[in-house]
C-alpha positions in Angstrom: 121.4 140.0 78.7 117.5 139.4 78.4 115.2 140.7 81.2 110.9 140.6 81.5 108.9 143.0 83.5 106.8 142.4 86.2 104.2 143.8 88.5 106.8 146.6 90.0 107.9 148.0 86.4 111.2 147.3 84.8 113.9 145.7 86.1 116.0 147.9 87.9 119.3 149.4 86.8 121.0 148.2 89.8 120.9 144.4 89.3 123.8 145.0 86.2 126.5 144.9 89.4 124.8 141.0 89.8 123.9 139.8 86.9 126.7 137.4 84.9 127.0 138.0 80.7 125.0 134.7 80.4 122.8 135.4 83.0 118.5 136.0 81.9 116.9 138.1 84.9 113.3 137.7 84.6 111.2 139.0 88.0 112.0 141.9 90.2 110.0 141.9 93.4 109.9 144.3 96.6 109.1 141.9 99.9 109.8 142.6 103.5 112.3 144.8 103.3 114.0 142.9 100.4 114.4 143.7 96.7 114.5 140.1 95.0 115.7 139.3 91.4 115.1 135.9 89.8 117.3 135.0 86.9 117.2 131.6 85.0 120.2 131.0 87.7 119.4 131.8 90.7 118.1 134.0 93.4 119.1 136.9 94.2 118.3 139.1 97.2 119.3 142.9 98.3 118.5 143.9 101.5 117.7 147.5 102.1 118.4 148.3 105.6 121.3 147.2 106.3 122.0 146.6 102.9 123.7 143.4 102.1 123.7 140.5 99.0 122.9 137.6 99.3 122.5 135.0 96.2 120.4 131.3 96.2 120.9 129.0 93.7 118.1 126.8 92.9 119.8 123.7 93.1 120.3 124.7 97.2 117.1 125.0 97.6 115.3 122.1 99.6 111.8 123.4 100.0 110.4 127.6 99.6 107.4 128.1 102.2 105.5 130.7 103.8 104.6 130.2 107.8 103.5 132.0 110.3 104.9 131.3 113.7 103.2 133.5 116.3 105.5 135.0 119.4 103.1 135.0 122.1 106.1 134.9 124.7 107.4 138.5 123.2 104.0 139.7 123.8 103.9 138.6 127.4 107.3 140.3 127.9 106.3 142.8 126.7 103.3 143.3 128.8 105.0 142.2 132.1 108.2 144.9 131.0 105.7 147.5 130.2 103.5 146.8 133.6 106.5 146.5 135.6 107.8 150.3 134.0 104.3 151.9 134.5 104.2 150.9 138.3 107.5 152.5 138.4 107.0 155.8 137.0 103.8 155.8 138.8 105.4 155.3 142.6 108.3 157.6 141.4 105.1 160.6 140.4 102.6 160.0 143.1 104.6 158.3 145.7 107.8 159.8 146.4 110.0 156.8 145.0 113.3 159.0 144.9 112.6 159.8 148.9 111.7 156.4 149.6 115.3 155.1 147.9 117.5 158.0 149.5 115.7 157.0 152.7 116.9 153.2 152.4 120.2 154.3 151.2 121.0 156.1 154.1 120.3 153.6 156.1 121.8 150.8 155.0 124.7 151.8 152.7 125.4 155.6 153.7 128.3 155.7 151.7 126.7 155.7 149.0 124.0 158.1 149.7 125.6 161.3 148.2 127.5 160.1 145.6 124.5 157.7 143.7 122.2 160.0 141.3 118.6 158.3 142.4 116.6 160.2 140.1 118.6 159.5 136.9 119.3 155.9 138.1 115.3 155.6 138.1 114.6 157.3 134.5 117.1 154.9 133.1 115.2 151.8 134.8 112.3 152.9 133.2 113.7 154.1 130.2 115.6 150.5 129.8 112.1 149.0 130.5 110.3 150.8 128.2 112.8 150.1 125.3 112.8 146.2 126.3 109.0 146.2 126.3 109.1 147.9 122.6 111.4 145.3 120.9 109.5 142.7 122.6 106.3 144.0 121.0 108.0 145.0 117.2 108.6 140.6 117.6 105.6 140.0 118.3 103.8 142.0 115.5 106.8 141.1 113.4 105.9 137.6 113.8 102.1 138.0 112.9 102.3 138.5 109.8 104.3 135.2 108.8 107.8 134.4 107.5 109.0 133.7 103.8 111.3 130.7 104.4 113.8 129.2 102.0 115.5 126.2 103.4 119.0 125.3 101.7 121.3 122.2 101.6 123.9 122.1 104.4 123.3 126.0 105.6 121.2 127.4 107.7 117.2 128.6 106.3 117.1 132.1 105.4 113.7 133.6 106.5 112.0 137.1 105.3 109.7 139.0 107.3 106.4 139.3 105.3 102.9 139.1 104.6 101.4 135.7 102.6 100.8 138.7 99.7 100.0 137.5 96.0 103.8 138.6 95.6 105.0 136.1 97.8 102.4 133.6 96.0 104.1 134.7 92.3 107.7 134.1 94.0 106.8 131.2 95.3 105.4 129.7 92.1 108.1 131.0 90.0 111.1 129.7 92.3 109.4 126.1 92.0 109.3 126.4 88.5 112.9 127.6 88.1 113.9 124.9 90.7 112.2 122.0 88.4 113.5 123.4 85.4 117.0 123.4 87.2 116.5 119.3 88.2 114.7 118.9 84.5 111.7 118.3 85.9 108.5 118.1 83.9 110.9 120.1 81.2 112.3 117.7 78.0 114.3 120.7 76.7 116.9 120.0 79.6 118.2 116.9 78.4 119.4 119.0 75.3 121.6 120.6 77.7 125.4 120.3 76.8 126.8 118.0 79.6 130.5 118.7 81.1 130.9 115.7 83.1 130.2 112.2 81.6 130.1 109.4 83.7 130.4 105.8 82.7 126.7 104.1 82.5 126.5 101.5 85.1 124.2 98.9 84.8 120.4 99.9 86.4 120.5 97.9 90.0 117.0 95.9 90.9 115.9 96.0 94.3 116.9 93.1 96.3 113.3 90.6 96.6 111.9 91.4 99.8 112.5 87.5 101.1 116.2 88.0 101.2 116.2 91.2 103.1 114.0 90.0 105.6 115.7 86.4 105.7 119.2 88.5 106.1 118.1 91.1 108.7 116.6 88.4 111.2 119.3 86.2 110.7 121.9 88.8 111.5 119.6 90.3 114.1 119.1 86.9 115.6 122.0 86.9 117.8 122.4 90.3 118.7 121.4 91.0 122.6 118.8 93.4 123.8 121.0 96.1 124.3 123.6 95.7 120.9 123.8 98.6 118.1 124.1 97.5 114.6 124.8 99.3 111.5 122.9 98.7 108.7 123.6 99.8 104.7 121.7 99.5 102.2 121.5 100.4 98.9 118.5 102.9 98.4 116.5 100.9 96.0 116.4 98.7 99.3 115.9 101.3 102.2 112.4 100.6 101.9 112.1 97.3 102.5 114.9 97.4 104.8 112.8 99.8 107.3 109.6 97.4 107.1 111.9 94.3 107.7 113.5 95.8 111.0 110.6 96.7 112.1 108.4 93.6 111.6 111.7 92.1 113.4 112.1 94.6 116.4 108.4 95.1 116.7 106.1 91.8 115.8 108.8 88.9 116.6 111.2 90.6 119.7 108.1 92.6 120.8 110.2 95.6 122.0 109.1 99.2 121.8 111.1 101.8 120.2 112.0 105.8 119.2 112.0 106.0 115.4 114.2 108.8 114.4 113.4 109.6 110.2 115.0 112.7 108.3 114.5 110.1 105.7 110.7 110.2 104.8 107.8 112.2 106.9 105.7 110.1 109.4 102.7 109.2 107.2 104.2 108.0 105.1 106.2 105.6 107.3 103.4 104.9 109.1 101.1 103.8 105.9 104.2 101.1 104.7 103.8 99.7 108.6 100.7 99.3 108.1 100.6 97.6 104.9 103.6 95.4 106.3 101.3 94.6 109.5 103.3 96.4 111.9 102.2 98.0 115.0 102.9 101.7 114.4 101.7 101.8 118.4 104.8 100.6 119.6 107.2 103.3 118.3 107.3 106.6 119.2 108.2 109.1 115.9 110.5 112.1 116.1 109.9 113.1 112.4 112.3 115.8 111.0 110.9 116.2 107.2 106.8 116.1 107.5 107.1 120.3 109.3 109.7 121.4 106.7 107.7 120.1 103.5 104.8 122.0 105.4 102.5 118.3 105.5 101.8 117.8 109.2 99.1 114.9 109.8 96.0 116.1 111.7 96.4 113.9 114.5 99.9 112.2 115.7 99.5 111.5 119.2 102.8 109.1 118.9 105.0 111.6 117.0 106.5 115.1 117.4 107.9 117.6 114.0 111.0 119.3 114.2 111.2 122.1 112.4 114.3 121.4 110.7 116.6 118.5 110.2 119.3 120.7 111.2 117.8 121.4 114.6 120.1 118.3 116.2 120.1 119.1 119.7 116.0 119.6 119.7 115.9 115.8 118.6 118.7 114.5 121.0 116.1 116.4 123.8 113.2 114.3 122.5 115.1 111.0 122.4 115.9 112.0 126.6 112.4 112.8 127.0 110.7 109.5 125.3 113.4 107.1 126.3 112.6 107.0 130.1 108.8 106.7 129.4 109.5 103.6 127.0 108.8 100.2 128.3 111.3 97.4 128.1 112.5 96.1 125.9 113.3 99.1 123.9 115.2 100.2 120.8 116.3 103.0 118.9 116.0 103.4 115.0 118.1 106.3 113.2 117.1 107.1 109.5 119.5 107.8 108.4 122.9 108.9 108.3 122.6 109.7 104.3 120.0 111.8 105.1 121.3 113.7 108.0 124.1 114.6 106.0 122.2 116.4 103.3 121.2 119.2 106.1 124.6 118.9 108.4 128.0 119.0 108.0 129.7 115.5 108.5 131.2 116.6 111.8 127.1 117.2 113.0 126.1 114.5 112.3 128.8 112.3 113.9 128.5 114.0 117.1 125.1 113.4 116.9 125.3 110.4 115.9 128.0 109.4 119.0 125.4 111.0 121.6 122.8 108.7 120.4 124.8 106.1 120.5 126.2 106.8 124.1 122.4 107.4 125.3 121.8 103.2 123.9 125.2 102.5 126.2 123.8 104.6 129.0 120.3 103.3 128.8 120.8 99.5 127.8 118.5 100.6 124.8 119.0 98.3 121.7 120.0 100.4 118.7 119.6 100.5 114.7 121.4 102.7 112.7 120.3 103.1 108.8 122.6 104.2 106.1 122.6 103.9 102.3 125.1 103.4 100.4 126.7 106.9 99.0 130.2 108.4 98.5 128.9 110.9 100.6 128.5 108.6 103.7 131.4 106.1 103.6 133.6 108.3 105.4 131.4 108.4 108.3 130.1 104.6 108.0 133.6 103.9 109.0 134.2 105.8 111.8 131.0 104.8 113.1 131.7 100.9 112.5 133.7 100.4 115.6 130.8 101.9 117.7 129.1 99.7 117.0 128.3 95.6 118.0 127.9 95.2 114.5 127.7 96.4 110.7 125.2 94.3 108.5 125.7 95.5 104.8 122.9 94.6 102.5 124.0 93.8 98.9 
């Protein structure tokens, strides 16, 4: 087994219990609380208190990014807590609190008079206060100085406490690196790599001309009614032009206004082909799932909001309640896309999701598009989605 130095020293003794016989460790770093190993492999990550394992390979990794997401609601708790304590302690010193409660007591629930301990009743209140007050200020300060975040394919992000330090900068900068190498990115030496799968070349697919996708959406979409859901695959080398067909369709020719759900690409982007499509970017609404987690908000998006995650389902189904009944008629909603979705939820997500969306286009008389390409990975769910829906427009 090879290993480098870095910054800390050597690389510690206790990563042998990790590392594999063909492993390479390379960097040891001490962040937050964590000691962190990379290897040519993956990440690895020992937490001191409690101490626990936890490994990333890079292949998981969607996006590594430090944030900073200030609590200000844990400091007002923990002002109001602290406040409400004080006044406590201050009428039970100078004010006679444990007379004043014996006094009410005996009026109105005698019973209890002799047998409830009003001066240790009072110390805990103000003891409980006091100790809900202090975690509420460690999360504030906690959340001052930032948060390492690595989000992963399929599982939850796993987040560090920390400082943006020049050793967060090196991780950062070396997981990238290890993460292109991994995809063979900007590195020739990975095509030398020994293969153990080979797969039967297929013939490269060109994109369908534009003409025919266009002439095939509004042909199909002619005779659907105002308030009809389709489903709509496409193969990915026509997504593109897929998008900026619907659109021109639902937008320029039907005139309708509409929610534009992506986890496909971030809302600049979408917005820029719109425009170089002459489409009205005015008349949709954006809830964008991909521009906050690739850490690329626009400066000004008065028609859009960021989720933090594309995993955060139920914070976009809240949007979709909140725009729809401000959304003149008619109205539409456009889900991008199912293949997409899937790469950050389980299949069972995403069809629950996908069935409440649905419901809320039933419920609301709200015309519907829903976008999927064409992978192994989504057929299952195209299926069970097809009788949903008023139609399924496939886009060879």
């Amino acid at each position: 087994m090879n290993s480098k130095k870095n910054a800390e020293g050597r690389i510690s003794g206790e990563w042998q219990d990790y590392l594999l016989s063909t492993e390479n460790a390379i960097t040891e770093y001490n962040i937050g609380g964590y000691r962190i190993l990379t290897t040519d492999k993956r990440l690895m990550l020992l937490k001191k208190l409690p101490k626990s394992f936890t490994e990333i390979k890079y292949d998981e990794i969607m996006s590594i990014e430090h944030y900073t997401d200030i609590l200000w609601g844990s400091f007002f708790k923990a002002a109001a807590y602290a406040v409400i304590a004080a006044y406590i302690y201050n009428m039970f010193v100078h004010r006679n609190l444990s007379a004043i409660l014996s006094s009410l007591l005996l009026t109105y629930v005698p019973e209890l008079h002799e047998v409830v301990p009003i001066n240790a009743v009072i110390y805990t209140a103000i003891a409980a206060l006091a100790f809900t007050a202090t975690i509420s200020l460690l999360g504030f300060v906690s959340s001052v100085s930032g948060y390492l975040r690595f989000s992963r394919k399929n599982r939850t992000p796993y987040k560090i406490n920390t400082r943006f330090t020049p050793q967060v900068k090196s991780l950062i900068k070396e997981v990238e690196d290890e993460i292109a190498k991994a995809k063979g990115v900007g590195y020739p030496q990975a095509a030398e790599r020994p293969v153990k799968k080979v797969e039967v070349e297929k013939p490269e697919r060109k994109p369908a001309p534009v003409a025919t996708i266009y002439g095939r959406l509004r042909k199909e979409l002619e005779d659907l009614k105002k308030d009809s859901i389709a489903l709509v695959s496409a193969e990915s080398g026509d997504h593109g032009e897929a998008i900026s067909s619907l659109m021109k369709i639902l937008i320029n020719e039907k005139k309708m206004n509409g929610i534009y759900i992506s986890s496909s690409k971030p809302y600049e982007q979408i917005t820029r082909a719109m425009g170089e499509a002459d489409v009205k970017a005015n008349k949709l609404f954006f809830i964008d799932c991909i521009s906050h987690m690739a850490g690329k908000l626009p400066e000004k998006a008065e028609n859009a909001v960021f989720i933090e995650n594309p995993s955060s389902l139920e914070e976009v189904g809240m949007y979709v309640d909140k725009v729809l009944v401000r959304l003149g008629e008619p109205k539409f909603i456009i889900l991008d896309s199912l293949s997409s979705l899937l790469i950050y939820n389980s299949e069972r997500s995403v069809e629950e999701f996908t069935h409440m969306v649905i419901n809320k286009m039933r419920l609301e008389k709200t015309a519907g598009i829903i976008v999927s390409i064409k992978q192994k990975e989504a057929e299952a769910l195209t299926k069970t989605l097809v009788p949903m829906c008023d139609k399924e427009i496939v886009l060879d």
